[in-house]
C-alpha positions as CSV (number, residue, x, y, z in Angstrom):
1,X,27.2,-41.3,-23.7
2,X,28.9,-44.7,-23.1
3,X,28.0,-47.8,-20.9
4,X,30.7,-50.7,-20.2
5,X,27.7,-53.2,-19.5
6,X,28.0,-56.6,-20.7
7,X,26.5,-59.4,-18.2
8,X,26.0,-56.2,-15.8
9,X,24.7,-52.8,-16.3
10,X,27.9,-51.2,-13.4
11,X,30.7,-52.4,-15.6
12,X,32.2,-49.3,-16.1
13,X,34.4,-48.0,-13.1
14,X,37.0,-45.2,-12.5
15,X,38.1,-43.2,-15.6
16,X,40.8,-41.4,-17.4
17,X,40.7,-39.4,-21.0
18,X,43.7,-38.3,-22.7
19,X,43.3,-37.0,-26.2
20,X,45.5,-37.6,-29.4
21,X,45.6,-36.8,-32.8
22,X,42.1,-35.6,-32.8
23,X,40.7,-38.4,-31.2
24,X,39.4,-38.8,-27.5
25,X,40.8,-41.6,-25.6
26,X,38.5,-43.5,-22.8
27,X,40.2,-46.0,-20.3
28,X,38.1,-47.6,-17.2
29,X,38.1,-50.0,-14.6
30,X,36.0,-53.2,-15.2
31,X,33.7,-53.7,-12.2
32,X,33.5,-55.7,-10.1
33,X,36.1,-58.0,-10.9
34,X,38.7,-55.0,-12.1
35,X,40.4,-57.5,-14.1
36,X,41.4,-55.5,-16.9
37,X,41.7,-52.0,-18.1
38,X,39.2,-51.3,-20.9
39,X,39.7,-48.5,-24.0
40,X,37.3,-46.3,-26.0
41,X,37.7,-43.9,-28.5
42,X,35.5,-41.3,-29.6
43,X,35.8,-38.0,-32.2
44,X,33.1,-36.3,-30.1
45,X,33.6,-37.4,-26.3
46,X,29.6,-37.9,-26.5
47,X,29.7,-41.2,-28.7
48,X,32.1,-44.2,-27.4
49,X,33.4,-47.3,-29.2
50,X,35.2,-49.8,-27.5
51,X,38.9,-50.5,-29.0
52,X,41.1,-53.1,-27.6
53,X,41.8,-53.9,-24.0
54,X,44.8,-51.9,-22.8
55,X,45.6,-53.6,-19.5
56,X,45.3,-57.2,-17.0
57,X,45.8,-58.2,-14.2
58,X,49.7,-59.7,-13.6
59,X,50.3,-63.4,-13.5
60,X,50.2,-65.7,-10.1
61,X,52.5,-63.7,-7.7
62,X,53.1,-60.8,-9.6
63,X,52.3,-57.4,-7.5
64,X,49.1,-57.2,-9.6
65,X,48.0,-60.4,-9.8
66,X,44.5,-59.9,-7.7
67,X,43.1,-56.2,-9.2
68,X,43.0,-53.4,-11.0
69,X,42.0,-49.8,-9.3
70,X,42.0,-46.4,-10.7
71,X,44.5,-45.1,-13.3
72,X,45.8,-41.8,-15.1
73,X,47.2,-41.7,-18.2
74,X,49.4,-39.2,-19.3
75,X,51.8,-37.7,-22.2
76,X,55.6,-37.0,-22.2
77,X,57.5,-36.2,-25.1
78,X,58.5,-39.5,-25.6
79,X,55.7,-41.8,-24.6
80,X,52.4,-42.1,-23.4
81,X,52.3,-43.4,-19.3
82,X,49.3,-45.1,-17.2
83,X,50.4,-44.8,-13.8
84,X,47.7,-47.4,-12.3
85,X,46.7,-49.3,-8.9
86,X,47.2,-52.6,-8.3
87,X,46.3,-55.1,-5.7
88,X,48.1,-58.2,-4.6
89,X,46.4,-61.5,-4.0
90,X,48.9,-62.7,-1.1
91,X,48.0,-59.4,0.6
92,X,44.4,-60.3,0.4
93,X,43.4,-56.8,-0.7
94,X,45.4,-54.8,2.3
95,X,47.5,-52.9,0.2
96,X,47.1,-51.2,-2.8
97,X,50.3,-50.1,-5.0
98,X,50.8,-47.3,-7.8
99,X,52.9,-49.0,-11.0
100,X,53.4,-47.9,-14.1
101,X,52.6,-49.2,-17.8
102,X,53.9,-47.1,-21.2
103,X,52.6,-47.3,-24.9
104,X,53.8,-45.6,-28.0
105,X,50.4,-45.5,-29.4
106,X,47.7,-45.8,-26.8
107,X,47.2,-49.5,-27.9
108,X,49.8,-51.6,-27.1
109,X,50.9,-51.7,-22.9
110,X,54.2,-52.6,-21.3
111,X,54.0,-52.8,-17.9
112,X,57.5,-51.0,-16.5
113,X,58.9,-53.1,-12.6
114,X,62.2,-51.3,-11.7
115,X,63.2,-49.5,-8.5
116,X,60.5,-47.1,-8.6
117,X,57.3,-49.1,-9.7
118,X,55.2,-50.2,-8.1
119,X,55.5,-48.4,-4.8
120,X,54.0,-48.0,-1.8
121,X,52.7,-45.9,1.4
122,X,55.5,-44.9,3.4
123,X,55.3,-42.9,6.8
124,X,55.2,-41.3,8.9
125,X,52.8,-38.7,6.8
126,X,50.9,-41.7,5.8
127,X,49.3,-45.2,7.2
128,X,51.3,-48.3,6.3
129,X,50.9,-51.9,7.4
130,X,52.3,-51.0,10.9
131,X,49.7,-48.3,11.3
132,X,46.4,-50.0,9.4
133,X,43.4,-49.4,12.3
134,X,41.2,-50.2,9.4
135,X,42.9,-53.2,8.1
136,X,43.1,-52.5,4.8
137,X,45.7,-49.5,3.1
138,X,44.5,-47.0,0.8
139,X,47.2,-45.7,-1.5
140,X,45.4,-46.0,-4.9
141,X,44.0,-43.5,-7.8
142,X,47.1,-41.7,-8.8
143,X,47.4,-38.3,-10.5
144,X,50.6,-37.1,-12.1
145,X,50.9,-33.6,-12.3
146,X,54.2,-31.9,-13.4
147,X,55.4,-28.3,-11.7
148,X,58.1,-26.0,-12.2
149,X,60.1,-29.1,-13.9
150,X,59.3,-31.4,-11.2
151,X,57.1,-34.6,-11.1
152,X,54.4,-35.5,-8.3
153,X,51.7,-37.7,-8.2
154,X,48.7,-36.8,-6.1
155,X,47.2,-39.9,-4.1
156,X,43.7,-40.8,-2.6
157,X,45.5,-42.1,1.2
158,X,45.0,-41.8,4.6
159,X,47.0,-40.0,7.3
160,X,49.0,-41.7,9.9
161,X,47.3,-39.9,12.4
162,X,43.1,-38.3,13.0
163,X,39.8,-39.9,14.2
164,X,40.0,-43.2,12.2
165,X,36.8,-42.4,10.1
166,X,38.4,-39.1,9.0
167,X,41.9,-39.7,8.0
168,X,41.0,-39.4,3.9
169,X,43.9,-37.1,2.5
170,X,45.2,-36.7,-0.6
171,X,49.1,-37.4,-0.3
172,X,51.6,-36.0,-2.4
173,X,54.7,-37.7,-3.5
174,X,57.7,-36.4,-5.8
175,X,59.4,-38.3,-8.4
176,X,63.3,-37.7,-7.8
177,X,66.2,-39.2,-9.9
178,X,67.3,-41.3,-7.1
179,X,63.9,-42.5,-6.3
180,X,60.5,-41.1,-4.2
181,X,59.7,-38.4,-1.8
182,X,57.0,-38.6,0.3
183,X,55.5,-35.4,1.3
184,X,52.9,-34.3,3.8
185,X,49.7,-34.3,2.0
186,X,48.6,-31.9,-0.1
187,X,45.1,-32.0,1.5
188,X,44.1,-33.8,4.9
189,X,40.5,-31.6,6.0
190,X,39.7,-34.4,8.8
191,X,36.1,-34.9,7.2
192,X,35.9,-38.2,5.0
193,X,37.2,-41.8,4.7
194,X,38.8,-41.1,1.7
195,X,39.1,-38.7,-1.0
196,X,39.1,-40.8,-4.0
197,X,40.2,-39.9,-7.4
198,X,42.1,-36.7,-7.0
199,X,43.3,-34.0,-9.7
200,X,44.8,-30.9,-9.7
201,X,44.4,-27.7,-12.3
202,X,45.9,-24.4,-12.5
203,X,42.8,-22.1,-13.8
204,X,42.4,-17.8,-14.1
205,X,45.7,-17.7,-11.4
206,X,44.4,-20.2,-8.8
207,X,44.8,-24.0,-8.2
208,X,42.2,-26.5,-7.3
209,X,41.7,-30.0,-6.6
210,X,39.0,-31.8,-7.1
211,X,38.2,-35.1,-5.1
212,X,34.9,-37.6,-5.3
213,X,33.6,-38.4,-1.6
214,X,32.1,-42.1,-1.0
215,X,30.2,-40.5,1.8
216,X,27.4,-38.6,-0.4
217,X,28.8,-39.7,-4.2
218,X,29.3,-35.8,-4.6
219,X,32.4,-34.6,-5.9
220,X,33.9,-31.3,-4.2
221,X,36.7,-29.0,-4.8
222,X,39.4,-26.6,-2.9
223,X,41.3,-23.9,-4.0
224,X,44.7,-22.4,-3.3
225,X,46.9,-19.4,-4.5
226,X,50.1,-22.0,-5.0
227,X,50.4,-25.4,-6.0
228,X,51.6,-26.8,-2.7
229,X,50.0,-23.7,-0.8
230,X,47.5,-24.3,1.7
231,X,44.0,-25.4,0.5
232,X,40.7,-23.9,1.4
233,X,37.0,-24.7,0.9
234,X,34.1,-22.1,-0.2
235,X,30.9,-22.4,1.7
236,X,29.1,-24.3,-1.0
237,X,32.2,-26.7,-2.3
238,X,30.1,-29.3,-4.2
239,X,31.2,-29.0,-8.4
240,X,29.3,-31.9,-9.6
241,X,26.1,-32.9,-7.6
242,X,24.7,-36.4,-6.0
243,X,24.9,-39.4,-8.6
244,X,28.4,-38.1,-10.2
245,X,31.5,-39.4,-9.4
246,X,35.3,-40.4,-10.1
247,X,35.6,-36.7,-11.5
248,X,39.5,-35.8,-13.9
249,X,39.7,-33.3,-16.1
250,X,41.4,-32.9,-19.3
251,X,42.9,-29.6,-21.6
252,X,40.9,-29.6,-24.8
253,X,42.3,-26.6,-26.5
254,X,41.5,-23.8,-24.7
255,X,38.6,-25.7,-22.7
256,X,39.3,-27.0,-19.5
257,X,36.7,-30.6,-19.6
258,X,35.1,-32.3,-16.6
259,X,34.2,-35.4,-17.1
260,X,33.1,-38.5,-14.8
261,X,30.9,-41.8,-14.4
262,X,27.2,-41.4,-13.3
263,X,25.6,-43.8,-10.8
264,X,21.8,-44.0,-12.4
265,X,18.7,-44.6,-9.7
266,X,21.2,-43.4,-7.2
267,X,22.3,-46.9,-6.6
268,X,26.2,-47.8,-6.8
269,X,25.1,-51.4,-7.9
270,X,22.9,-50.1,-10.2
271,X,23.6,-49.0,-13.9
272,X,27.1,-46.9,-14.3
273,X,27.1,-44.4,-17.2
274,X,30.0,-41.8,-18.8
275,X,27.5,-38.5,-19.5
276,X,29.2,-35.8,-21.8
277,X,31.7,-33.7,-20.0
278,X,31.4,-30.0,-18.6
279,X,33.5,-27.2,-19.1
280,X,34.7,-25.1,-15.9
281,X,35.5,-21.8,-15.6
282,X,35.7,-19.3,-12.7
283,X,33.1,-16.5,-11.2
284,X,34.6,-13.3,-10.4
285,X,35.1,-14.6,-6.4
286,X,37.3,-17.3,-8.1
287,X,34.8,-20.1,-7.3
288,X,34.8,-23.0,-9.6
289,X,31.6,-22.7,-11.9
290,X,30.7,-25.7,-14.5
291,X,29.2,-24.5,-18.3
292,X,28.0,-26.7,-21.0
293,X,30.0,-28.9,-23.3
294,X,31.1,-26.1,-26.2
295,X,30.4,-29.0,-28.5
296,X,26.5,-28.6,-28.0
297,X,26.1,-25.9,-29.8
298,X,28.3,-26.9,-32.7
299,X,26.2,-30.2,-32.7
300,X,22.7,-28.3,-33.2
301,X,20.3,-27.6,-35.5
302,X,16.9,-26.5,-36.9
303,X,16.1,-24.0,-34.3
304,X,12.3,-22.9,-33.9
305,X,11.5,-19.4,-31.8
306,X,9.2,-19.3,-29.7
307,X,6.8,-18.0,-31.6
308,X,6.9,-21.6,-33.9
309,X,6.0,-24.1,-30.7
310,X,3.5,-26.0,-31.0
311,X,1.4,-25.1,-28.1
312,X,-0.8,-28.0,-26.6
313,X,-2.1,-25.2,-23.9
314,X,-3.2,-26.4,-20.4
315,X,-2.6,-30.0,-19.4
316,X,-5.0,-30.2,-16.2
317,X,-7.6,-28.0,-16.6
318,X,-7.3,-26.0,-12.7
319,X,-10.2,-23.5,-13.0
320,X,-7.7,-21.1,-10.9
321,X,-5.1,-21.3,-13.8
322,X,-4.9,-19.0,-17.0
323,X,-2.4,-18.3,-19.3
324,X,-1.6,-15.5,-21.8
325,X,0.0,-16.0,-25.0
326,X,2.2,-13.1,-26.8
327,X,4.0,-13.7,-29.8
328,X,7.5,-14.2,-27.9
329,X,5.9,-14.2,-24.0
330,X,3.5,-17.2,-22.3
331,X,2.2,-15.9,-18.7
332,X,0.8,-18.6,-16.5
333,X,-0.8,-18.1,-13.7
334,X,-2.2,-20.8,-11.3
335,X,-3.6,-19.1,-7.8
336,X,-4.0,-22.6,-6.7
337,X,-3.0,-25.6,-7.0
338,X,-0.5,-27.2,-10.0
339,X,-1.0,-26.3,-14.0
340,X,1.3,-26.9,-17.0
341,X,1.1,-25.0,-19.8
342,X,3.1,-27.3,-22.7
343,X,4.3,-27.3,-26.3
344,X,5.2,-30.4,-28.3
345,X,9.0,-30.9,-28.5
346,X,10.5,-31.5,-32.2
347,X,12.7,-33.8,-31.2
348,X,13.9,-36.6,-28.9
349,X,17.1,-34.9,-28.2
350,X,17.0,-30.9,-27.7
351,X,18.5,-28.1,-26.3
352,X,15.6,-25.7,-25.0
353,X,16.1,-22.3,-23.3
354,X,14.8,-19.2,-22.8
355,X,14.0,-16.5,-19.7
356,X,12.0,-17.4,-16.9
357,X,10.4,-14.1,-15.2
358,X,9.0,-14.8,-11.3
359,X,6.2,-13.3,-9.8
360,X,5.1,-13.8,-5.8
361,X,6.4,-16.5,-4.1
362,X,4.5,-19.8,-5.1
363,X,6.1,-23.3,-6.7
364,X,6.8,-23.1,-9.9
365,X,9.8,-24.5,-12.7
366,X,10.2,-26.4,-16.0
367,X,8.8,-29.4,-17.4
368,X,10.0,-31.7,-19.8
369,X,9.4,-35.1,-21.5
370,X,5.9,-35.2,-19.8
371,X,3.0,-37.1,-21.5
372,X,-0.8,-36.0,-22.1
373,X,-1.3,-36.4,-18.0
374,X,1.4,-34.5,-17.0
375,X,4.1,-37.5,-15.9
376,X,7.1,-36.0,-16.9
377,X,10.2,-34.6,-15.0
378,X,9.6,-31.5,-13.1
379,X,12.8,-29.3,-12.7
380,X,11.6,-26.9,-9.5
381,X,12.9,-23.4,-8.6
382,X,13.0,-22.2,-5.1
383,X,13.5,-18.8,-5.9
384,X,13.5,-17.8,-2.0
385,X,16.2,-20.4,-1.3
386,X,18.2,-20.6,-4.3
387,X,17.4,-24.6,-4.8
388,X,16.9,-26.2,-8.2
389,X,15.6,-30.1,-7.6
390,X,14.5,-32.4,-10.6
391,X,12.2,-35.0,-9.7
392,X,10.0,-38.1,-11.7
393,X,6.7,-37.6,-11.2
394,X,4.2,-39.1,-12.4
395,X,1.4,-42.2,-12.6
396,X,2.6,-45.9,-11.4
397,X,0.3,-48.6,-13.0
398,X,2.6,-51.2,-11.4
399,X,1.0,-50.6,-8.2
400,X,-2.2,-49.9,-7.5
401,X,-1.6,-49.3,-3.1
402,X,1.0,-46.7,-4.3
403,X,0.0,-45.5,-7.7
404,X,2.1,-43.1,-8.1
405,X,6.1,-42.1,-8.9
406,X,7.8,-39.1,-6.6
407,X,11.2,-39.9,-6.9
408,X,13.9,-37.0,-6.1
409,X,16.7,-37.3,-8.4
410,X,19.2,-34.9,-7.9
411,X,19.3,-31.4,-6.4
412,X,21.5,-28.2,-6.5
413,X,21.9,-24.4,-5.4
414,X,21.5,-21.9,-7.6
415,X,22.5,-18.0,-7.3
416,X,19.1,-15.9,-6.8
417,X,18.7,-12.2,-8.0
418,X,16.3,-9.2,-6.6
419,X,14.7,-9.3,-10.5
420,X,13.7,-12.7,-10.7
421,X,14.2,-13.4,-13.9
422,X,16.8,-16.6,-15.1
423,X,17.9,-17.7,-18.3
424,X,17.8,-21.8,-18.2
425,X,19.3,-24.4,-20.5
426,X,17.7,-27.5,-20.9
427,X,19.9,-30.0,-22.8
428,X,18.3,-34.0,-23.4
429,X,20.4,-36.0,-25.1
430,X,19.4,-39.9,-25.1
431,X,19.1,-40.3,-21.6
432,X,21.1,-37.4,-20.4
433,X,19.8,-34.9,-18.9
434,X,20.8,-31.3,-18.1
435,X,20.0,-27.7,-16.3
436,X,21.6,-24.6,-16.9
437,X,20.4,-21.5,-15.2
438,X,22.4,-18.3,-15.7
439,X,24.7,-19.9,-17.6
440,X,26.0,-22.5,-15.1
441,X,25.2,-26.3,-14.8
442,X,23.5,-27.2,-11.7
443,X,21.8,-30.4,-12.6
444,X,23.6,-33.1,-14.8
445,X,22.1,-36.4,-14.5
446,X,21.2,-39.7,-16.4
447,X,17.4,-41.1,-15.8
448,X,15.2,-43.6,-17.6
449,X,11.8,-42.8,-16.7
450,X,10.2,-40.5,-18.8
451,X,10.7,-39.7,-22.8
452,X,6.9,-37.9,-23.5
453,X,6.1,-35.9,-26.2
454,X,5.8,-32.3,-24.0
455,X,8.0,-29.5,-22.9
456,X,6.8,-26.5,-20.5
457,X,6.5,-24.4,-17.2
458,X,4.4,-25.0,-14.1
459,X,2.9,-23.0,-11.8
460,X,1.2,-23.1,-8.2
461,X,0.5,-20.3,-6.7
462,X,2.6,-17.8,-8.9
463,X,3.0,-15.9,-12.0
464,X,5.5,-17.4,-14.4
465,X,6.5,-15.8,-17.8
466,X,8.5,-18.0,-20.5
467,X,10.5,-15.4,-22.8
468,X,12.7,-15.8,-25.7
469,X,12.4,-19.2,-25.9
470,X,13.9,-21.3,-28.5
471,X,14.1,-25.1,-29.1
472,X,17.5,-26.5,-31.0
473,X,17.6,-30.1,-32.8
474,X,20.3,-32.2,-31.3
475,X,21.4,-35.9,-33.5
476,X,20.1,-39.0,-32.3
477,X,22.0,-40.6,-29.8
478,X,24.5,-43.4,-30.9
479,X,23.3,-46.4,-28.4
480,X,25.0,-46.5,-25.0
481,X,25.5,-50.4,-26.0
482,X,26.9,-49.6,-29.9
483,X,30.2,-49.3,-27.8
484,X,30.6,-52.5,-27.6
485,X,31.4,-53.3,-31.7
486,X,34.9,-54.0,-32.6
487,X,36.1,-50.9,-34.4
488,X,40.0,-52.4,-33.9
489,X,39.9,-50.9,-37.8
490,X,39.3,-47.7,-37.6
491,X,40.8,-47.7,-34.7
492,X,44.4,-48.5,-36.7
493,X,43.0,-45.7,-39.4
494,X,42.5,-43.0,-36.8
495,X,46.0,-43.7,-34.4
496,X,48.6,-45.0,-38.0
């Protein structure tokens, strides 16, 4: 994982990953001064160093002299180009541009100014100063995505027309050799403000484009048989859930990578984290699906079967609770009331999974990270509803009027099945945290809370069963903060 923190723990802003010679390639957005363009590499996309700045902002009365807003970098045979926004100070923040900035090596930045760069919005698809009911312009976040031997760039804009709260679009423009085309948009659903940081993939014979929504800090997708066919929604469009945000992807061999900055305590003020990226692949209706990183499982070790865990047994004691331990099957039954039955985790930094079978219809889900009094996080699943919620639970000695901590982190849908019984995931890695069930990722957070010794199941009012279970070492962590020593060295060793 990576932070940007310095003086403040949001630093870190809008992102883009390209990947060269082996070696990943962070850029972001400073915040909140977006004064510069920082860089990070990494061999692992999980541990970040930062490298030399790539980009400022432009002189007094240059057309970037105020900000810098969202970028994308990307490769031609020739160069390497960051197509970025930039803000003006004379326009007082109005109007945001899209220039242009090339490297031969991912270190050194020219910025290009000719005919074509910067530009700006242009109607009559799009608002422009003559047609601004909000006052200020969005026409920001770029995307370059080449098709059939042409050259667009996808834009987070608004349309010239629509309910004013509702005129988010993503715009398309063309490159040409005698300049710009601007197109109708590419996606205009007359739902949000804006649809910031938009991408677009090809993936198993359909397109989709992925857009982060300020409205909920959720990031949702839409699908289409063509490029510039029309765009449709699924009736649950949300890829990455509540807290993740400025989603791209990138082409890592045969892996198609999500990654994205996470807001932590569900503040946008609040601490701004790069988690490890997802992979995404399709289900057989062609909805967009997100599995683990396939670098997980190349990263573990020392696995231990269930039949190895440490069992602590019952944490609370209910009198209504039992449990029944088989040499690769734990039953626990609570008829009333909450009871966790809990092993000792050999590690701070695990993947854990196994087969959850459901009886009846009662609460019941994982635990994980909890201490000897059961304050832990408890991963839910509402089996009847197909909901999967992780919440911090537990004891607050900080106040003694409201002793306790209930805090609902982040929640998701799940697909359900007549026999009730789920494989899960459970990956912690630092302070990352993440839920598999069936295969897919549903929950993919960062939180701070918790870090006890315990891993387990709880029950109230059902009949759980943990089979197959097996616990997988992960590395320690490299510190979100170890980002910030110069590696300008092996930086030159890894790029000459």
């Amino acid at each position: 994982m990576y932070s940007g923190s310095g003086f403040s723990d949001w630093e870190i802003g809008d992102i883009t990953i390209i990947i060269n010679k082996g070696v990943y390639h962070l850029f972001h957005l400073i915040i909140p001064n977006h004064d510069y363009i920082a860089h990070a590499v990494s061999t692992d996309c999980i541990n970040w160093r930062r490298v030399q700045n790539a980009l400022f902002v432009g002189d007094p009365g240059e057309w970037d002299d105020d900000m810098l807003w969202t970028m994308h970098v990307y490769e031609t045979p020739e160069r390497f180009e960051m197509y970025y926004t930039g803000l003006k100070r004379e326009d007082r923040g109005v109007t945001s541009r899209v220039g242009l900035a090339v490297s031969k090596d991912l270190v050194q930045w020219t910025k290009i100014s000719d005919g074509t760069y910067p530009f700006q919005p242009e109607g009559p698809y799009y608002e422009t100063k003559e047609n601004n009911p909000r006052n200020w312009l969005s026409f920001r976040d770029p995307f370059r995505y080449d098709y059939e031997g042409k050259t667009f760039f996808l834009i987070c804009t608004r349309a010239g027309t629509g309910p004013v709260s509702r005129r988010g679009c993503v715009g398309l423009v063309e490159k040409r050799q005698n300049g710009l085309q601007f197109h109708e948009p590419m996606l205009y659903p007359i739902v949000y403000d804006d649809i910031e940081c938009p991408c677009v993939f090809e993936l198993n014979g359909k397109f989709y484009l992925l857009g982060s929504i300020r409205e909920d800090i959720k990031v949702r997708y839409w699908f289409a048989d063509s490029f510039r066919g029309e765009y449709h929604s699924f009736h649950a469009d949300v890829i990455l859930p509540q807290g993740n945000y400025a989603a791209r992807i990138i082409k890592d061999g045969d892996h198609t990578l999500l990654y994205n900055f996470y807001y932590a305590f569900g503040k946008i003020d609040a601490l701004r984290v790069l988690p490890p990226p997802k992979e995404l692949d399709t289900d057989s209706n062609g909805r967009l699906i997100l599995k683990s990183y396939y670098r997980w499982k190349q990263m573990a070790h020392k696995a231990m079967v269930q039949a190895d865990f440490n069992r602590i047994g019952l944490l609370f004691g209910n009198p209504t609770a039992t449990v029944n331990f088989e040499s690769d099957k734990w039953t626990l039954s609570s008829r009333s009331g909450y009871e966790l039955c809990c092993f000792q985790k050999p590690a701070e930094s695990y993947i854990w999974e196994g087969l959850l079978q459901v009886e009846g219809m009662g609460k019941l889900g994982l635990v994980c990270d909890a201490d000897e009094k059961g304050n832990g996080y408890f991963i839910s699943l509402d089996i009847a509803n197909g909901v999967v919620q992780i919440r911090a639970w537990g004891f607050n000695a900080a106040n003694d009027k409201s002793n306790f901590i209930f805090t609902d982190i982040q929640s998701h849908l799940f697909q359900t099945n007549s026999k009730k019984i789920f494989h899960f995931q459970l990956i912690r890695h630092g302070h990352y945290i993440e839920c598999s069930i069936d295969g897919v990722v549903k929950l993919t957070l960062i939180d701070y809370t918790y870090s006890g010794p315990y891993l387990g199941i709880y029950s109230a009012s059902s009949v759980i069963s943990l089979k197959e279970s097996t616990v997988q070492v992960l590395p320690d962590l490299m510190s979100e903060y170890a980002s910030q020593e110069n590696t300008m060295l092996q930086m030159g060793q890894q790029t000459g």
